[in-house]
N, C-alpha and C positions, 0 to 999 in steps of 0.2 A: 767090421764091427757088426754085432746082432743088430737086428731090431728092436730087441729087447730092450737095449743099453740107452737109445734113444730118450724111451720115456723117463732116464735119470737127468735127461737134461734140464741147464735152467733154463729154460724155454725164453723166457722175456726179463732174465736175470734180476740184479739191483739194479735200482733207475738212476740214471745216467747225466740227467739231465744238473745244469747248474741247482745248485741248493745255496742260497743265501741266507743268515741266519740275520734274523730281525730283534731288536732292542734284546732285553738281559734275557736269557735262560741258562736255566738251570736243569741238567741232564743227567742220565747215569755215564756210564765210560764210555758207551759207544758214542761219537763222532758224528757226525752229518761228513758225508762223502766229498771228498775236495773236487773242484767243480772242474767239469769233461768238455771239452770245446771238441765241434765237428769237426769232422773229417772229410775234407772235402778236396776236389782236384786245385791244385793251386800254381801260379806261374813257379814255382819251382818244380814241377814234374819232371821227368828226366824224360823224352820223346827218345825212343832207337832211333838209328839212321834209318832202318829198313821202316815198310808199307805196314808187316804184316806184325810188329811188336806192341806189345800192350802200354797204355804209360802206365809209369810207375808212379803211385802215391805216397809221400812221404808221411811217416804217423808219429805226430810230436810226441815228446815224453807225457808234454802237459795233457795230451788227451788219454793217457794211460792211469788206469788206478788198480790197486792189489783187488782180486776177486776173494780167492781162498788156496790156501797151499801153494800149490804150482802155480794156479790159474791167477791172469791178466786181464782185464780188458780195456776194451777201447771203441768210440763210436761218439757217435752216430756214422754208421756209413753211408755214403751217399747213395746206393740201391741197396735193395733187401734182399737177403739170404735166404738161406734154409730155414725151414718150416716143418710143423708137426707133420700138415699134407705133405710136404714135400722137402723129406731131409736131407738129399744130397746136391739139390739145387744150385746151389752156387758156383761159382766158379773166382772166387776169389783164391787167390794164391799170396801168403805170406813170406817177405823173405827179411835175413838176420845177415849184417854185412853184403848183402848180394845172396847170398847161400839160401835156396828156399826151404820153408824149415815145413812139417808136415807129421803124421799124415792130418788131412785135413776134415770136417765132417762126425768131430769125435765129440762123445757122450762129453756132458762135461765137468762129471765128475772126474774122470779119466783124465782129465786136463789138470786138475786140481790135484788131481792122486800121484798121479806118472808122468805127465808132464813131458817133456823128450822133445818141446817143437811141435806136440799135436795142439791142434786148432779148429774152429769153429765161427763160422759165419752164420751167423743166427739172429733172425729179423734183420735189424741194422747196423747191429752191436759185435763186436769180433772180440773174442772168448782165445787166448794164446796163453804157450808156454816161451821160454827160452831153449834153445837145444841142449842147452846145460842145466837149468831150471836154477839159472842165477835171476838175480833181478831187474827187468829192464828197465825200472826206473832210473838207474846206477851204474848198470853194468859197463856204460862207457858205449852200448854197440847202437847202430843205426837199423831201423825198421822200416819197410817199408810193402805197401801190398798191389796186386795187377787184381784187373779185374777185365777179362775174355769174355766175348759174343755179348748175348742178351741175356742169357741165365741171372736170376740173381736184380731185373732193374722190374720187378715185377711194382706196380702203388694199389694194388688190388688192397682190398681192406681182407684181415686175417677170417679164416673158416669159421672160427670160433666165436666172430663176433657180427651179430647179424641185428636187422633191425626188420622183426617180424609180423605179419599183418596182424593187425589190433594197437598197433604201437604209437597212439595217433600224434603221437611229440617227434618221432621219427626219431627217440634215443637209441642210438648202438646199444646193442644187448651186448654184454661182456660177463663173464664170470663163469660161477657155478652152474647159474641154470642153463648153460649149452654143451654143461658136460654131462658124464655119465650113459655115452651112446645116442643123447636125444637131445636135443633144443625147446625153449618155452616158445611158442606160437598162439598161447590160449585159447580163442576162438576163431582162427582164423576160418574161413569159409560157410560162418553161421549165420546165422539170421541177427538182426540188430533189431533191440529194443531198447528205449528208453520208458524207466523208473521215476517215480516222483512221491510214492509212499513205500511205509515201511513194507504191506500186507504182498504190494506190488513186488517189490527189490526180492522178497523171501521165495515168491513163486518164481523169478524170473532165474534167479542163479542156481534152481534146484533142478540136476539130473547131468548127464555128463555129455549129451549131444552140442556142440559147438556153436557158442552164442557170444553176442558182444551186447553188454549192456552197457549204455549209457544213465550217468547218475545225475537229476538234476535237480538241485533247489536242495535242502536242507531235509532231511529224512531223520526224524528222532527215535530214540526207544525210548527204556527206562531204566538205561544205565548199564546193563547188563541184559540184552537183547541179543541173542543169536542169531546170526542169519549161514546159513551153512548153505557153503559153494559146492558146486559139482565141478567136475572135471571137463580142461576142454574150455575155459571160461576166460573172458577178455572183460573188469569191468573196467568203466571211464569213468570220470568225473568231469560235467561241462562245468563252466566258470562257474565259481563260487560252490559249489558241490561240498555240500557237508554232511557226513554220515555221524549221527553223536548219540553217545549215550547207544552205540552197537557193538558188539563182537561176529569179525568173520571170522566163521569154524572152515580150515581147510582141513578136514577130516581124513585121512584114506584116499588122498586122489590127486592128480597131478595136471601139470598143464596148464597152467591158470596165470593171467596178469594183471594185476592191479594197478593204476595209474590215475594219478589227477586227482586223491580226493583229498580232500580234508578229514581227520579223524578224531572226536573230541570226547572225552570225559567217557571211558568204558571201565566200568566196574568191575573189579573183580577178578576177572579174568584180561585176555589181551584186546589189544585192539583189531592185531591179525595175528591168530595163535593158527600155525600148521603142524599139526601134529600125526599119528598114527603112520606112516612112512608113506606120508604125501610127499610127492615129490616134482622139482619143475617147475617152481615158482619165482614169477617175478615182482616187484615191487618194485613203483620208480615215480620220481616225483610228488608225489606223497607228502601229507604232514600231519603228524600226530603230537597231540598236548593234554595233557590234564591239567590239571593246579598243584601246588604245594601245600595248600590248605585244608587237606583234609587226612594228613598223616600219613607214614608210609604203607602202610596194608591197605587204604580205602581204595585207590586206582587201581585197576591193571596195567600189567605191561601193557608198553606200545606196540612190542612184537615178539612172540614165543616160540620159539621152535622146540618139538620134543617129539619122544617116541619114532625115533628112528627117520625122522625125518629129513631132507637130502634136496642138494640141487637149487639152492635158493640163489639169490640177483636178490639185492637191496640199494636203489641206483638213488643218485638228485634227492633225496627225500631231507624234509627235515623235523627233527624228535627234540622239543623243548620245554618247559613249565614242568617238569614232572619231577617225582623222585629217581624212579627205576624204569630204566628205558627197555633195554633188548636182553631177554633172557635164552642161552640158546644154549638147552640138554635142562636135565634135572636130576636129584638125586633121592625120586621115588623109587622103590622096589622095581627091580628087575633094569632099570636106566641103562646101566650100565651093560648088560647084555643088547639093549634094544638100540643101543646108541653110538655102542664100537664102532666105529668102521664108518659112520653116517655122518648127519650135520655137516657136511662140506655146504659153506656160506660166501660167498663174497657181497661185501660193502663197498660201496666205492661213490666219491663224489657228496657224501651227507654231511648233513650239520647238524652239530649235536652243541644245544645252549641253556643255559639257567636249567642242567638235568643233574641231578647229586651223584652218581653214579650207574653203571651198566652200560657204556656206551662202545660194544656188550658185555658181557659178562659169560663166557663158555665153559661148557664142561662134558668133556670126550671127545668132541670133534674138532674140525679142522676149518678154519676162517680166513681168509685172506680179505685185508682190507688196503686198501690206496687212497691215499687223494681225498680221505675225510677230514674235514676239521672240528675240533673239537674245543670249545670254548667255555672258560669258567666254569668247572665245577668245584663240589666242594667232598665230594668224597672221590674217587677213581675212576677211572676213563675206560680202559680194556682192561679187563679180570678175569685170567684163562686160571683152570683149576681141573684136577679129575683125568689129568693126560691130556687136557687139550692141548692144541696147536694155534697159533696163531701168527700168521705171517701181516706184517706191515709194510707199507711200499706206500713211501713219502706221502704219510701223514702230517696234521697240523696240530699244535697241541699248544694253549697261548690262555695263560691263567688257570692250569688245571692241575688241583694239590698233588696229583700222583697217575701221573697219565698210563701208566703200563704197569700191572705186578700179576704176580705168579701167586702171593702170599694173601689169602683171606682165609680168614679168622681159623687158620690152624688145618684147616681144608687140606688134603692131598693136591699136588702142586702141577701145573701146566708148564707150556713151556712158549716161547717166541722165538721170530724168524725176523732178517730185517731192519728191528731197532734203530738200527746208525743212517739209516735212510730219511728218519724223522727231522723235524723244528719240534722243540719244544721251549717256547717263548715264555718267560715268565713264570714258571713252571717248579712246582717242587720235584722230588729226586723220582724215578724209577721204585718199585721195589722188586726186580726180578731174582729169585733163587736160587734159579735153573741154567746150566748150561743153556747156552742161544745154538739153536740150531742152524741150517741151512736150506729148511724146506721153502719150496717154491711152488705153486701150481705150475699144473702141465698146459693151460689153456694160455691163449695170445692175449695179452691186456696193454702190450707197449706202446699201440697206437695209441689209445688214449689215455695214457699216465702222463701229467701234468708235472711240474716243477715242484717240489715241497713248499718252496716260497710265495708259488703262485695263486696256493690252494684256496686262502683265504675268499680274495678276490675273486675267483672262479665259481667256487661254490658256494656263497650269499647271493652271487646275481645269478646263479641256474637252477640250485636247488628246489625245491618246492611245485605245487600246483601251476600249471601257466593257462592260459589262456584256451578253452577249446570248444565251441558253440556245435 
């Protein structure tokens, strides 16, 4: 197999983990995934008589579920596989009645397409066909897998997900911003200042040599106050840190993390608008709010991404009180030339409450979200439009009139990935238009993908500003 073929895999596939659906919802057709119990060595192993034979592990049906086409899977397995760094790692071997079935280490779409027995050990999760490409859930026949030497029992945390100096929460970076050839590290190796006025905060974020500022005490503008970051930048927010009535401009420039602050009542424009094809940004922990009271056009977004912009982590944060939360592309002249190909986003872990809609709202790029919950709104939750993409991986969605659509106001149409992965509690219908794709990011986020059931609980008690003197 090329190397090429590689990057068609799903790298950290549909998530696996039990999904439990809570009180009444109401969903479109896709499903929440029937729930995968591990795979692990159990007193039924079959030991050879001989020193030098592997045991064999038996793989219930109930841990198996349909992937796409051909492809199967099954997991949690009890050591980890193959890897973007390292794709032919493993040394698991599947076998079908006794008969080992193969080749192993396959793209997996190739799994899905042609199928023949070719297989994949990847992360934790084992990616199979049938040698007939019947169905094992049915087909009457026995599975079971060997697992040789040490390859493959590696608990190292994935390349892609690192937790980089300035990080002072020590959150796993995971997403977008560790792709693209580069990692976010902000200010690692700079000089540390802490801020306490606006005049201060302006000077201190301006230039692109590697600084970590710290944010403390409540810093005001007047509503619509720019403060424009340079590259290269780590800011903090010690306890209670409020930035209000500001907009950060990430103008043209990459590298930069934001963490810890409070963000309140910005006019006009966003509260962190990255625009001009800045790129490498992280956001985490974070909370941003306006009111409802002063109509939809008076606030800014809470977060803008435009003009070719790329490479974003939006982690733990939470966007509530407002109309229109996260707007990400536009449909100014030239957008769509500036924007193809760009806007790769990941969310993961937020809370989105008392927001009307945009929780975001895309158009041309591609998003991948996990593990957010979304609560009570009264207009739409995610609204992809203009070709975008947007992949979901167990989401939370519990009171919210129309949690996914393709269809705004007559708009050329996006599309989603994922869907059946979701809860949606309580919940009015879908409106999707589009064929549901199969797109996946290529970067590792299995470690820390949560349960869909669990998301609630998880993300009200982590999300947000914490504690940091």
């Amino acid at each position: 197999m090329q190397k090429k073929s590689l990057k068609r895999r799903k790298s950290v596939g549909l998530a696996l983990t039990a999904i439990l659906l809570i009180g009444s919802c109401s969903k479109n057709a896709d499903a929440p995934s029937p729930p995968v119990n591990a795979i692990s060595p159990e007193s039924l192993s079959v030991t050879s008589t001989t020193n030098v034979a592997p045991t064999v592990y038996p793989i219930s049906v109930s841990t198996m579920r349909h992937d796409e086409g051909h492809g199967y899977e099954a997991g949690p397995i009890s050591t980890s596989g193959d890897s973007n760094d390292q794709p032919t790692v493993s040394t698991l071997k599947i076998y079908e009645n006794g008969v080992a079935l193969g080749p192993a280490h396959t793209a997996h779409d190739d799994i899905r397409e042609i199928g023949r027995g070719s297989f994949s050990h990847w992360g934790k999760e084992l990616y199979f066909s049938a040698s007939d490409n019947s169905n094992p859930l049915n087909n009457g026949r026995k599975y079971t897998y060997t697992l040789t030497g040490t390859a493959g029992s590696s608990t190292s945390a994935p390349a892609a997900s690192t937790a980089p100096t300035g990080s002072v929460l020590k959150t796993v970076l995971t997403g977008f911003a560790t792709a693209g050839g580069a990692t976010t590290t902000g200010g690692k190796g700079g000089k540390t200042v802490t801020v306490t006025s606006l005049s201060a905060f302006k000077a201190a974020a301006a230039g692109s040599s590697p600084k970590i500022i710290y944010i403390s005490g409540i810093i005001k503008g007047t509503g619509y106050d720019p403060v424009y970051v340079g590259s290269n930048t780590t800011l903090i927010g010690k306890t209670g840190a409020v930035l209000q009535g500001i907009n950060l401009y990430l103008f043209g420039i990459s590298n930069v993390i934001i963490q810890n602050i409070t963000f309140k009542n910005y006019v006009t424009e966003c509260g962190v608008y990255i625009k001009f094809k800045s790129h490498h940004v992280w956001v985490d922990h974070c909370d941003f709010s306006t009111d409802k009271s002063h109509g939809w056009d008076y606030w800014g977004k809470d977060i803008g991404l435009a003009e070719g912009a790329d490479f974003v982590t939006v982690s733990w944060s939470r966007f509530h009180d407002t109309n229109l939360s996260v707007l990400i592309g536009s449909t100014a002249s030239g957008a769509a030339a500036a924007n193809t190909g760009k806007l790769h986003v990941t969310f993961h872990h937020n809370f989105w409450y008392n927001v009307s809609e945009r929780e975001p709202t895309l158009l041309f790029g591609s998003i991948h979200m996990f593990n957010n919950y979304h609560l009570n709104n009264s207009g739409y939750s995610i609204g992809v439009r203009y070709a975008g993409l947007a992949r979901t991986d167990n989401e939370y969605f519990s009171g919210c009139k129309k949690p996914l659509t393709t269809n705004l106001d007559g708009e050329p149409v996006g599309y989603f990935s994922g869907t059946s992965t979701n809860i949606y509690s309580n919940c009015g219908a879908n409106n999707i238009t589009t064929a549901l794709k199969t797109w996946v990011p290529t970067y590792s986020y299995k470690s820390v993908l949560d349960a869909a059931a669990n998301v609630p609980a998880i993300v009200k008690a982590g999300a947000g500003p914490k504690t940091v003197n």
